[in-house]
C-alpha positions in Angstrom: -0.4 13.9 -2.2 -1.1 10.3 -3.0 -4.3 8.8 -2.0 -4.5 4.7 -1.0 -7.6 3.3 -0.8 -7.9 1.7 2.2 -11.1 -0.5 1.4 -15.0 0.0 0.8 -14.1 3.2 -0.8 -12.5 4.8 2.3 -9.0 6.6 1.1 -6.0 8.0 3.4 -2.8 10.1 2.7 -0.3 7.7 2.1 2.3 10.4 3.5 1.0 10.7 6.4 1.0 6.7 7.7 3.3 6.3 10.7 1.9 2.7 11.3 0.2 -0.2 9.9 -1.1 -2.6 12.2 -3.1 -5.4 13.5 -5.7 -4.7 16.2 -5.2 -7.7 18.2 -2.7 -6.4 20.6 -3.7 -5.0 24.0 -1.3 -1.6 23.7 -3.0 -1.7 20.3 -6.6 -1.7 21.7 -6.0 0.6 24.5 -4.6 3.5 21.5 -7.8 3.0 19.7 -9.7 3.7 22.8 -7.5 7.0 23.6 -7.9 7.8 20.2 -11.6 7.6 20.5 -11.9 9.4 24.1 -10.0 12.3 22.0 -12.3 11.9 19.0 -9.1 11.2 17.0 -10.8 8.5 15.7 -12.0 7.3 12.3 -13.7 4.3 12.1 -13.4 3.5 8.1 -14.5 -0.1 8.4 -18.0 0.4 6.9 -19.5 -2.0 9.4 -17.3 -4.4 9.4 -14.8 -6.1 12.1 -11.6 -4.2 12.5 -9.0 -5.9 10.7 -5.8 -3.2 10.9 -5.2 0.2 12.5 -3.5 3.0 10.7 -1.8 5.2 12.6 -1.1 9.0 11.1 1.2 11.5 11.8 -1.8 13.6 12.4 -2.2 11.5 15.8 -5.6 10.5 14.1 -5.8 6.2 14.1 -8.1 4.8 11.3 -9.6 1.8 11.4 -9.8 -0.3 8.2 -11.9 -3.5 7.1 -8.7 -5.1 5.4 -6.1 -6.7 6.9 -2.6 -5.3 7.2 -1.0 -8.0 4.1 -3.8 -6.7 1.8 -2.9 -2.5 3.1 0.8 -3.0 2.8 1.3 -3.6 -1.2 -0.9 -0.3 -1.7 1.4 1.7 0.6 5.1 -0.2 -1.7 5.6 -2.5 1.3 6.5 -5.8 0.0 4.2 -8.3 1.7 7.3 -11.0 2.4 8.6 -8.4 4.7 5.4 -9.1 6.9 5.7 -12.6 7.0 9.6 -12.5 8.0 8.4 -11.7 11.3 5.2 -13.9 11.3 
């Protein structure tokens, strides 16, 4: 089991992502907020704004403090593959 950090010392699975993404998105907003009506929910930001959703095969989302360019290296994506679609 590798752990990533996924910033301010908060730490996930890497094995068990399913999704890396950026909050901004209604359909995104509206799965944290079924996420949190379910208490599947884990808000990892350490008091900070929301900058990407993980979404784990556990059906648990985690919110993270970092943005989605600075998560994907530490999961082996390269980051030009996030900017082909940018």
């Amino acid at each position: 089991m590798e752990l990533v950090s996924i910033g301010f010392g908060g730490l996930v699975s890497a094995g068990r992502l399913v999704a890396l993404v950026s909050p901004d998105s209604a359909p995104v907003k509206r799965l944290v907020g079924e996420a949190r009506d379910r208490g599947m929910l884990i808000d990892a930001t350490f008091g900070r704004k929301t900058a990407a959703v993980l979404v784990m095969d556990s059906d648990h989302v985690v919110l993270s403090g970092l943005p989605p360019e600075k998560l994907a290296p530490r999961f082996g994506v390269d980051p030009a593959v996030l900017a082909e679609d940018a």
